[in-house]
C-alpha positions as CSV (number, residue, x, y, z in Angstrom):
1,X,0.0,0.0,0.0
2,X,2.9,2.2,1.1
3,X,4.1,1.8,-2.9
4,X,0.6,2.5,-4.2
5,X,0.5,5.6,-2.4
6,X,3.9,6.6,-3.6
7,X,2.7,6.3,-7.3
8,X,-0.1,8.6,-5.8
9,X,2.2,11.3,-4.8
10,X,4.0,11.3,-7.9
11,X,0.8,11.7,-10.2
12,X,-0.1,14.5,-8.8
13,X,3.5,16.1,-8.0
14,X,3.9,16.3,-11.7
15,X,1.3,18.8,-12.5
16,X,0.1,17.5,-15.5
17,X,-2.9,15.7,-14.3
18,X,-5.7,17.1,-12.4
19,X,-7.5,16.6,-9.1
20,X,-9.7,14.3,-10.7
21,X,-7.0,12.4,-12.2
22,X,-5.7,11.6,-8.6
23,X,-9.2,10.8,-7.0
24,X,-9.9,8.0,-10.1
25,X,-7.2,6.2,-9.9
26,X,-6.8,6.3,-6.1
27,X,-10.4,4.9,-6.4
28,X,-9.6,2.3,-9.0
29,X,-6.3,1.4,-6.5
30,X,-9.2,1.0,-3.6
31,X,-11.4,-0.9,-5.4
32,X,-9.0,-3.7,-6.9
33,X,-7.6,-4.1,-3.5
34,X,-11.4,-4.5,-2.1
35,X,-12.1,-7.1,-5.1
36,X,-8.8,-8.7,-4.1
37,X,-9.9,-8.6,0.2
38,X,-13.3,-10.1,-0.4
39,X,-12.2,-12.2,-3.3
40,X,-9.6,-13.9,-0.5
41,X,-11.2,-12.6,2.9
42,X,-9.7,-10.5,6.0
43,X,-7.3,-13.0,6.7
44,X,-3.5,-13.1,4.9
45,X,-2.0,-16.0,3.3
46,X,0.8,-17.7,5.3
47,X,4.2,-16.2,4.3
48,X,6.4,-17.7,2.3
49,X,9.7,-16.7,0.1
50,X,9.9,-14.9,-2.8
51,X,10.8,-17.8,-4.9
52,X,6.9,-18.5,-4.9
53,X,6.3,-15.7,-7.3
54,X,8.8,-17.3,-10.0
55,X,7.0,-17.9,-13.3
56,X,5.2,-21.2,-14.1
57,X,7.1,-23.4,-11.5
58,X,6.8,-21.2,-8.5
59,X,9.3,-22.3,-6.0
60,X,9.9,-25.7,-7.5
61,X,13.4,-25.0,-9.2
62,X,14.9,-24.2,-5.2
63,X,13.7,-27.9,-4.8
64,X,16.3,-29.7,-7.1
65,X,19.5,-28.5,-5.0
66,X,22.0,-31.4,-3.8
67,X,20.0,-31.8,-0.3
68,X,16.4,-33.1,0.0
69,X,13.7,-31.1,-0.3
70,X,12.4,-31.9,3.3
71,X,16.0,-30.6,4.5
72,X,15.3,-27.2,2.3
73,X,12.2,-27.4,3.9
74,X,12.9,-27.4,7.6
75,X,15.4,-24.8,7.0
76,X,12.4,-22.4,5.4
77,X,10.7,-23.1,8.2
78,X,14.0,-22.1,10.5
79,X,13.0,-18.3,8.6
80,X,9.4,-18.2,8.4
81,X,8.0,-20.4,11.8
82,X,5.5,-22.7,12.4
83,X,3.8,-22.1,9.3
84,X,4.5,-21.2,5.9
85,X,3.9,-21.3,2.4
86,X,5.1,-22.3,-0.8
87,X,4.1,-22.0,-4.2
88,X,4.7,-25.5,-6.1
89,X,3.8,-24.9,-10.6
90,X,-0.2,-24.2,-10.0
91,X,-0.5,-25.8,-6.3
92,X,-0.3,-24.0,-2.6
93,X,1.6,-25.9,-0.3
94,X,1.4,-24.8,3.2
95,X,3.4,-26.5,5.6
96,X,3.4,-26.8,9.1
97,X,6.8,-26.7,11.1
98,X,4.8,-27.4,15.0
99,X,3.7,-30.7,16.0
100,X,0.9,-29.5,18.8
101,X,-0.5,-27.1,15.4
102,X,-0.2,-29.9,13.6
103,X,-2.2,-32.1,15.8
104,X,-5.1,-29.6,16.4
105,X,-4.9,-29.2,12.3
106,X,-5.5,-32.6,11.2
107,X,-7.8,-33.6,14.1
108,X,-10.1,-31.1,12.1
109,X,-13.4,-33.0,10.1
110,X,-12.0,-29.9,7.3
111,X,-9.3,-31.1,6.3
112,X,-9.3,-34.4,5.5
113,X,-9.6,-34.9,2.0
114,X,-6.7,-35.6,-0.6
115,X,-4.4,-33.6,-3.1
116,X,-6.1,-34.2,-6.5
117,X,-3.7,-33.8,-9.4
118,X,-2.6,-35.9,-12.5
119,X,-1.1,-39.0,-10.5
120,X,-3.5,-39.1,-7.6
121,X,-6.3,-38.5,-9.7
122,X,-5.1,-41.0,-12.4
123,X,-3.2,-43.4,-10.5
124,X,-5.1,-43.8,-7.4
125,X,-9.4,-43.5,-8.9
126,X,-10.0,-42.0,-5.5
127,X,-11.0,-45.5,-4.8
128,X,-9.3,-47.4,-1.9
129,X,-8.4,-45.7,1.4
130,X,-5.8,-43.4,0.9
131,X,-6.7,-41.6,-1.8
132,X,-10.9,-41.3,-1.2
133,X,-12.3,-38.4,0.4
134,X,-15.7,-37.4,1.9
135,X,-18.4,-40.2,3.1
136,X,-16.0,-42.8,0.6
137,X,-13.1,-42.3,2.6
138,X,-14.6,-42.4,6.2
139,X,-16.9,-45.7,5.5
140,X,-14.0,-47.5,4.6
141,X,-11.9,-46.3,6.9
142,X,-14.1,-47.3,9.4
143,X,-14.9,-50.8,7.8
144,X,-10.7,-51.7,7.3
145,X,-10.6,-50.8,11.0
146,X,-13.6,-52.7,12.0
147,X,-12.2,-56.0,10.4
148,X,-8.7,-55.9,11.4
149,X,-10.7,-55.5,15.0
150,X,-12.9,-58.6,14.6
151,X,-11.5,-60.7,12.3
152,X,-7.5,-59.7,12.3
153,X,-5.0,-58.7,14.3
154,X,-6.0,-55.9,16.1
155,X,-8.9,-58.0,18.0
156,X,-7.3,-58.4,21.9
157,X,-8.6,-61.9,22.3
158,X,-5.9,-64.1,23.9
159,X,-7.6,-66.7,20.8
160,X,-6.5,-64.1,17.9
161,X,-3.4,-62.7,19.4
162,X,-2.3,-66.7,19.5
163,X,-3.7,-67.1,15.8
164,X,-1.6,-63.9,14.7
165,X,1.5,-64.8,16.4
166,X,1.5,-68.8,15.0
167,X,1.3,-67.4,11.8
168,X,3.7,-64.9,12.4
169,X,6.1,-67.3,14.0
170,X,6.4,-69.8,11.1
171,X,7.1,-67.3,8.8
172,X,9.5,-66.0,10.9
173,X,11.1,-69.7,11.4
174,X,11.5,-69.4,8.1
175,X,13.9,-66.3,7.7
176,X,16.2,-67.0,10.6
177,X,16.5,-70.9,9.1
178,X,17.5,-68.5,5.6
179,X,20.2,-66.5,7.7
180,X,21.6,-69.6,9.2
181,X,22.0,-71.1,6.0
182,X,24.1,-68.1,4.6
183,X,26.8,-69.3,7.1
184,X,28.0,-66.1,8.0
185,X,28.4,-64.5,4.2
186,X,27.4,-61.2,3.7
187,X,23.8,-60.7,2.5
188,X,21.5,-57.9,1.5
189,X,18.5,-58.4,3.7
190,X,16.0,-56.5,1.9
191,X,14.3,-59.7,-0.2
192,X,14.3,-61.9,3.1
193,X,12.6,-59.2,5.1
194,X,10.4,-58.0,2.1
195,X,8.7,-61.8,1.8
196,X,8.7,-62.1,5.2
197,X,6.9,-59.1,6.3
198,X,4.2,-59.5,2.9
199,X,3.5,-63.5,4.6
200,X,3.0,-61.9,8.0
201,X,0.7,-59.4,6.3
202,X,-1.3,-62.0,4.4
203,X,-2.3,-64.2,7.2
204,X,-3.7,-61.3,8.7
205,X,-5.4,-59.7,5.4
206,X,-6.6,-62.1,3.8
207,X,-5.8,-65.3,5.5
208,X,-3.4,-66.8,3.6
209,X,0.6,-67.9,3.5
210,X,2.8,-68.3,0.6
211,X,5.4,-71.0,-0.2
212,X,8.9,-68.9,0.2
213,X,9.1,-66.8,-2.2
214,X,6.8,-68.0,-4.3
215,X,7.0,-66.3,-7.8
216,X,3.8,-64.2,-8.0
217,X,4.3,-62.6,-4.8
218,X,8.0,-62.0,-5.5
219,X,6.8,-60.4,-8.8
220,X,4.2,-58.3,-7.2
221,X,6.8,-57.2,-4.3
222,X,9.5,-56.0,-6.9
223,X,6.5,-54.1,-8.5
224,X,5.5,-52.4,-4.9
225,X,9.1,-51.6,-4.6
226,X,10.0,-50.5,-8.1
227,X,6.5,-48.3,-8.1
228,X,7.6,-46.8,-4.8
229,X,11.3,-45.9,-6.5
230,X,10.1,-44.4,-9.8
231,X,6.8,-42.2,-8.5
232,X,9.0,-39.4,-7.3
233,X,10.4,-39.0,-10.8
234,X,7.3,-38.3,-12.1
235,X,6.2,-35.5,-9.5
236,X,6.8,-32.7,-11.5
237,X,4.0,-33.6,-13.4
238,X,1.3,-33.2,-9.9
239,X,2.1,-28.9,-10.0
240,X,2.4,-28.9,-14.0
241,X,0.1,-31.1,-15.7
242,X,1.3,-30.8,-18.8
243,X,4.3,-32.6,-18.1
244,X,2.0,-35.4,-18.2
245,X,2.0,-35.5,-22.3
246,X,5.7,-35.3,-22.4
247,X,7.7,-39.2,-23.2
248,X,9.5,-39.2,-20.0
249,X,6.8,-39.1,-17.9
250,X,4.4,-40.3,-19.9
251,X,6.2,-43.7,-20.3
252,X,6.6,-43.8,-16.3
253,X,2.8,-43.3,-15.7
254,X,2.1,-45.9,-18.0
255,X,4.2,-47.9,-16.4
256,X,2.5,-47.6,-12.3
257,X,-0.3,-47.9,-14.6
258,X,0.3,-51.5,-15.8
259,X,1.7,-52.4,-12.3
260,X,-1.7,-51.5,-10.1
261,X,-3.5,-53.6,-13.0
262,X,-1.0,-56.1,-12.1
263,X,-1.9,-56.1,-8.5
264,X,-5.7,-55.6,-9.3
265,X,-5.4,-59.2,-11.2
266,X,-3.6,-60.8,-8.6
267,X,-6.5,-59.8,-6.3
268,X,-8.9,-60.5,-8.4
269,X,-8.0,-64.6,-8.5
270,X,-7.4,-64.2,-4.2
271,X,-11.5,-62.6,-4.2
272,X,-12.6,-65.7,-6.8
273,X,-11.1,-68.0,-4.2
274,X,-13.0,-66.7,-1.3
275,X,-16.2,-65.9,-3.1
276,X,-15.9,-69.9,-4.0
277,X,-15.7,-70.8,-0.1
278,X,-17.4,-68.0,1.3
279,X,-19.3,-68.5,4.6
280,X,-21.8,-65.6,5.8
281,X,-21.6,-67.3,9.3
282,X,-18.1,-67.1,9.8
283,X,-16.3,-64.7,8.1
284,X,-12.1,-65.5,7.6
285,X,-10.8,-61.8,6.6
286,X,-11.5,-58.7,5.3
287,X,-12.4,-59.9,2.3
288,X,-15.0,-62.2,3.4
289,X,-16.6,-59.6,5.5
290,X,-16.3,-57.0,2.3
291,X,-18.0,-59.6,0.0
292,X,-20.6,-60.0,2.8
293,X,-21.5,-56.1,3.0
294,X,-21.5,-56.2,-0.6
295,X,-23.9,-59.0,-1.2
296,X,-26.3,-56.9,1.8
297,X,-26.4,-53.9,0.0
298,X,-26.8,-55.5,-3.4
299,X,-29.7,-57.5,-2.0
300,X,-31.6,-54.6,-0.3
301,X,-31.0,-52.3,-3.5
302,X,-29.3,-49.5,-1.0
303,X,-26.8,-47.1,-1.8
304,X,-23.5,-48.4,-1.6
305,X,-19.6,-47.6,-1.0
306,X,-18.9,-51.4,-1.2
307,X,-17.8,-52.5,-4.9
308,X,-15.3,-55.1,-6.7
309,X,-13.1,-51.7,-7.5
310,X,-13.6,-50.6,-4.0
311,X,-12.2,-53.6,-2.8
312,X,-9.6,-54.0,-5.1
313,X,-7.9,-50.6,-4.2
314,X,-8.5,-51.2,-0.3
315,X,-6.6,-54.6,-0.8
316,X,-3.7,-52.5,-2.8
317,X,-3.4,-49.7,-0.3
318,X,-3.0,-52.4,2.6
319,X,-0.6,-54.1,0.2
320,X,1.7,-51.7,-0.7
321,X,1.4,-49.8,2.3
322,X,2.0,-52.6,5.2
323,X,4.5,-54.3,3.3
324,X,7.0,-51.6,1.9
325,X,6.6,-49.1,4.7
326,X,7.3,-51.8,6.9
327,X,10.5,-53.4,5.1
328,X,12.1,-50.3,5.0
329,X,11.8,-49.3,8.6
330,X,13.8,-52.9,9.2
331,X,16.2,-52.6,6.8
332,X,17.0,-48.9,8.5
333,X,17.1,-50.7,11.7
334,X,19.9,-53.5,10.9
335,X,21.5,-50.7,8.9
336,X,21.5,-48.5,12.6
337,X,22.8,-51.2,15.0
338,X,25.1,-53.2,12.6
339,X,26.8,-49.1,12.3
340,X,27.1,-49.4,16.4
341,X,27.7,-52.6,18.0
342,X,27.3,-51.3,21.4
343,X,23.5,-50.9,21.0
344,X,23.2,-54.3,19.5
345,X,25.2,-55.6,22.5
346,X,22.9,-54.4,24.9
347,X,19.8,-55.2,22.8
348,X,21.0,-59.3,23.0
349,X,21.5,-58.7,26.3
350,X,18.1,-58.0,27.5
351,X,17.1,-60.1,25.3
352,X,18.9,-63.3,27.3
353,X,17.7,-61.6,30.5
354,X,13.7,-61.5,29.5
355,X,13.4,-64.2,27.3
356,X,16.6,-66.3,26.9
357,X,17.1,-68.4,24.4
358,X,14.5,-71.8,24.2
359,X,11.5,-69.5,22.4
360,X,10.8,-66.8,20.0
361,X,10.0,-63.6,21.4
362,X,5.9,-63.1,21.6
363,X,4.2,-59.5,22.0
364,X,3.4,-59.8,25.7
365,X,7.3,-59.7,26.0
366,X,7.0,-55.9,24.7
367,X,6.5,-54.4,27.8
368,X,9.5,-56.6,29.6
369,X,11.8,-55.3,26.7
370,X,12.1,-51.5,27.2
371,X,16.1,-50.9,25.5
372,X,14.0,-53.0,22.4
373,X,11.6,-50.9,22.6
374,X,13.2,-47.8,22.3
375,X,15.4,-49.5,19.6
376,X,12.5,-49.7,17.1
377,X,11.4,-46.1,18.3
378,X,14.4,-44.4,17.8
379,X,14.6,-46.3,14.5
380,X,11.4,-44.4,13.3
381,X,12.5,-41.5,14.4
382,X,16.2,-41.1,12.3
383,X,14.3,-42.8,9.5
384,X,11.3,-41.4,9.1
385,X,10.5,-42.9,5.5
386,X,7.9,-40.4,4.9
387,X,10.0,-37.0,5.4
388,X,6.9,-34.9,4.9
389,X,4.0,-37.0,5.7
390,X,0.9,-37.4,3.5
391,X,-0.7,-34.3,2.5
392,X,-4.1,-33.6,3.4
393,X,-7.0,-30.9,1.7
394,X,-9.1,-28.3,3.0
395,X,-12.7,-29.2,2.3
396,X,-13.5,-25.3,1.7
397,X,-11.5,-22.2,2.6
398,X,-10.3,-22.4,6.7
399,X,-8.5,-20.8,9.4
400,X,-5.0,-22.4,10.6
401,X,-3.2,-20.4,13.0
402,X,-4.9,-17.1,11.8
403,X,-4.5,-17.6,8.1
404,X,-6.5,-18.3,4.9
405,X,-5.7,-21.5,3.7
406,X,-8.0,-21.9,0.3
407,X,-9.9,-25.2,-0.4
408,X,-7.7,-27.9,-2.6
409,X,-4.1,-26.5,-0.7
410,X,-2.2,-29.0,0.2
411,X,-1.4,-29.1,4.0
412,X,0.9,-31.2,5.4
413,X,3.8,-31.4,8.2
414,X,7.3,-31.5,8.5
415,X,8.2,-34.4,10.4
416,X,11.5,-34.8,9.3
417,X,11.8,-31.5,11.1
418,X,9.4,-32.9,14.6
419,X,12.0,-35.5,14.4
420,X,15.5,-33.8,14.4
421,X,14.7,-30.8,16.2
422,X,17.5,-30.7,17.9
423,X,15.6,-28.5,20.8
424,X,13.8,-31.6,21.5
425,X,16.8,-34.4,20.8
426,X,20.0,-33.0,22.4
427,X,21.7,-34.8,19.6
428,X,19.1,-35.3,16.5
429,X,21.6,-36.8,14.3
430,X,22.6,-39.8,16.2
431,X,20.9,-43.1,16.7
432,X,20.4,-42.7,20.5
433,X,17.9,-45.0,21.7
434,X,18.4,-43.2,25.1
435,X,15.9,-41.0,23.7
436,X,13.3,-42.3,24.4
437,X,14.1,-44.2,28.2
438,X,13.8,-43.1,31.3
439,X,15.2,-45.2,33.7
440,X,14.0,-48.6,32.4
441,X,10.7,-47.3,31.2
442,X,10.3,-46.5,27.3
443,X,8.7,-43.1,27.2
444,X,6.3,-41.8,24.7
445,X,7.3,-38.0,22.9
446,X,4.6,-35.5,21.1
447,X,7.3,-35.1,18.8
448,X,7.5,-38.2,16.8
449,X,4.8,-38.8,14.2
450,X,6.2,-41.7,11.9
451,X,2.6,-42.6,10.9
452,X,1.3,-39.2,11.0
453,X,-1.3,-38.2,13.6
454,X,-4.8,-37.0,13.3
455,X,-8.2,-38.5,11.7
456,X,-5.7,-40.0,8.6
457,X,-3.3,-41.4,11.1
458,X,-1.4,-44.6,9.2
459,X,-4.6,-47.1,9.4
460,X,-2.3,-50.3,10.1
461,X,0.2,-48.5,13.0
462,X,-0.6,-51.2,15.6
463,X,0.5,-54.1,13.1
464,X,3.0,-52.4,11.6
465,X,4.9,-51.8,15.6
466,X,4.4,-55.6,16.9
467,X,5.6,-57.0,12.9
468,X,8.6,-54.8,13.5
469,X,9.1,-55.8,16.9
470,X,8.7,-59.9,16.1
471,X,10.9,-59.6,13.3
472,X,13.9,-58.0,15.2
473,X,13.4,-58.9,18.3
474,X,13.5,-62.9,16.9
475,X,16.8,-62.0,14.8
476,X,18.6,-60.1,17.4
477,X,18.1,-62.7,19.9
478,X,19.7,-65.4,17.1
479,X,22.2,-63.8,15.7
480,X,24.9,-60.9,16.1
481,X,25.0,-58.5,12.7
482,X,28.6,-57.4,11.5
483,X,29.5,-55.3,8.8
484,X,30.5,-57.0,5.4
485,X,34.5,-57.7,5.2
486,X,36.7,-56.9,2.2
487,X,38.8,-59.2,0.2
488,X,42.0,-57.5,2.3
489,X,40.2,-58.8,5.8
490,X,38.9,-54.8,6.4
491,X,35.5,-53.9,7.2
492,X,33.7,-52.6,3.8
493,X,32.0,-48.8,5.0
494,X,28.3,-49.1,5.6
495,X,26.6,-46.5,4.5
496,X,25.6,-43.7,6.7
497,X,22.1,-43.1,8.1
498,X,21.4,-39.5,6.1
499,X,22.5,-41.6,2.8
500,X,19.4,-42.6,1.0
501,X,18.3,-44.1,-2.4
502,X,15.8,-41.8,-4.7
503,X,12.3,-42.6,-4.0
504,X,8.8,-41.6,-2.2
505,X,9.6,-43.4,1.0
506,X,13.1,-42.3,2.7
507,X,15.1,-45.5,2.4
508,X,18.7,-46.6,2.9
509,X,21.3,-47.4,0.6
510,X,21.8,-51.1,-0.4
511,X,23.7,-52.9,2.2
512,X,25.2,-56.5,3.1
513,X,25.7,-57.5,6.5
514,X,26.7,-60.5,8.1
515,X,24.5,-62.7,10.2
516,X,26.6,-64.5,12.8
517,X,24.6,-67.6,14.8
518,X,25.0,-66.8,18.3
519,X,24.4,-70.5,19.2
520,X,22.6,-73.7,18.1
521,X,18.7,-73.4,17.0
């Protein structure tokens, strides 16, 4: 305003134009910045830096520098505080640098629907879980929850929490017998732990095992994983759609494309078999109980969120999402403790003390293993695999922290910065697992969101924590984890735990460690 009224000033200091020349265009000033007021109401925009006003790609070329964008990110946020803004090709990012705003934001029935651009819109249907919005979204939400409850894992029964961990147990049998059968040579564990954690998840989804590593579940997993790799490449194309049309990322999108099909088909023969021994009475799985609700509301001609493409998408989010996510926190874990024998140590150590070494660890020893515990909590917090979270959508225009944040921005926080604030972690860069003990009690922190927070909170977080803790806890207890060794009898360098592979989720660089039998099983 102070500019405009400058111009104003000037007009009239040069005596050419008239009294009336002034009063017009100070009205016309007035009036555009009246239309501009109501057009956006009384409230400002959240701040941001100037890059946003850069032609066409708004601050998306300050993105590509040699750090991630997260880092750039948090260090934005360093500038501007808790909340800020930044302008992405033709999308508004606003991002939210405070976990207790951040909390009270997506606890909010507002803003809970989904980003929708080219790959979302195209990729995803807005079918499934993840991706659906509005009355869609919430009934299936609500349903997945509901079946994991009753007829998965998530049920408390002593009955079901046995059924979960037999299932888990032989599956887990079956990747320390693989370790102790590599006799000490160096391995990449991310194949072992990838089938592993995908058999866990199927006896709980859709109650079924898989001979190890059984060709079409192999194939589909290097599909998950090489999706999960090559998305990111494609971003660009979410803040300028007509990137889209152009060979390089046409051929990618064509690509995901033919994979979810993939996955959709594989699905597809999995639902056949259960509609062909389908019992109302009793119902196995989600899919049983999906069929069920879908046969109701076929039958008494209602209107219905429960479809064959419904189902396939749920099945695909819960695939991809509890089997990837899950892999990768793992393979950041061995990566962690293999890098500092000392935690490892003491790790094994509690582990004789609790549970010694006739059995398997089981989830009531959870609460008996507190260093553990903190293990796999520390673990989420260096890795956090999803730096930035999922965004989320205003449903209309809102209020956040007094500013206007239109409908359709995307909103989303920065928990890569929650997690290495280093006012909350006296030393945010180091795998510490001290963090999070006191005494010999694991505590809980507001800070650390690995499956984000709020009414989109990561739908499978409970069976993602106990797989985690089965898996490691069983091969920590069998075996000690050492570094690869060279030709020349040296220790070959591990990589370090801010190293990381392109990708959506944050994941390590390949690795090979060796898995040392502690004693006879």
């Amino acid at each position: 305003m102070n500019t405009l009224q400058n111009i104003t000033e000037e007009v009239a200091a040069e005596g050419e134009g008239t009294t009336a020349t002034v009063f017009l265009f100070t009205l016309i000033t007035f009036l555009a910045v009246k239309l501009f007021l109501n057009h956006r109401g009384s409230k400002p925009l959240p701040p941001g830096p100037w890059g946003n006003y850069f032609p066409l790609f708004g601050y998306l070329p300050f993105l590509g520098g040699p750090q991630p964008p997260y880092v750039t990110l948090s260090q934005i946020a360093d500038k501007y505080g808790r909340i800020f803004r930044i302008k992405l090709g033709n999308k508004t990012m606003v991002l939210i640098s405070d976990p207790k705003l951040l909390r009270d934001v997506f606890k909010r029935d507002d803003v809970t629907d989904r980003p929708h651009n080219p790959l979302n819109d195209g990729l995803m249907d807005g079918y499934g879980i993840s991706s659906a919005e509005g009355q869609l979204w919430k009934s299936q939400r609500q349903f997945a929850h509901m079946c994991l409850r009753d007829v998965g894992f998530l049920k408390s029964s002593a009955e079901n929490k046995a059924r979960f961990e037999a299932n888990a147990s032989r599956a887990i049998d079956a990747l320390l017998q693989e370790l102790s059968e590599t006799n000490g040579k160096a391995v990449d564990l991310e194949r072992m732990l990838s089938f592993t954690v995908a058999n866990i998840f199927f006896t709980i989804v859709i109650s079924k095992t898989f001979d190890q590593y059984d060709p079409e579940l192999m194939k589909e997993l290097d599909g998950i994983q090489d999706s999960f790799k090559i998305i990111e490449s494609i971003n660009l194309a979410n803040f300028i759609p007509i990137f889209c049309y152009f060979p390089q990322f046409s051929r990618v999108i064509e690509t995901v494309l033919g994979r979810r099909e993939a996955t959709r088909n594989f699905f597809r023969n999995i639902i056949q078999q259960h509609r062909e021994t389908l019992d109302v009475n009793s119902p196995r799985d989600i899919i049983d109980a999906f069929l069920i609700r879908m046969d109701k509301d076929k039958e008494e001609n209602v209107e219905s969120y429960f479809s064959e493409i419904q189902l396939l998408s749920v099945l695909g989010d819960l695939f991809s999402a509890g089997t990837e996510t899950t892999k990768t926190t793992l393979r950041w874990l061995f990566l962690a403790i293999t890098r500092q024998p000392d935690i490892q140590k003491k790790v094994r150590q509690e582990l004789d003390d609790v549970i010694g070494r006739n059995r398997l660890p089981v989830l009531n020893d959870r609460i008996h293993l507190p260093y553990m515990e903190a293990v796999i909590q520390e673990t989420l917090r260096t890795s956090s695999i999803v730096a930035m979270g999922n965004p989320h959508c205003p449903v209309k225009d809102v209020t956040i922290d007094g500013y206007l944040v239109p409908k359709g921005a995307m909103v989303t926080g920065l928990l890569w910065k929650f997690h290495r604030d280093p006012n909350v972690w006296p030393y945010p860069d180091e795998f510490n697992p001290e963090n999070f003990l006191n005494i010999d009690k694991v505590k809980a922190s507001q800070f650390l969101m690995p499956f984000s927070i709020g009414r989109r909170i990561c739908l499978g977080e409970d069976v993602a924590r106990n797989e985690i803790f089965l898996i490691a806890a069983s091969m920590l207890q069998k075996f000690n984890f050492e570094p690869e060794m060279s030709m020349d009898g040296t220790e070959v360098p591990l990589p370090t735990l801010d190293q990381t592979r392109g990708g959506f989720l944050r994941s390590p660089m390949s690795y090979k460690i060796r898995a040392i039998p502690r004693f006879h099983f």
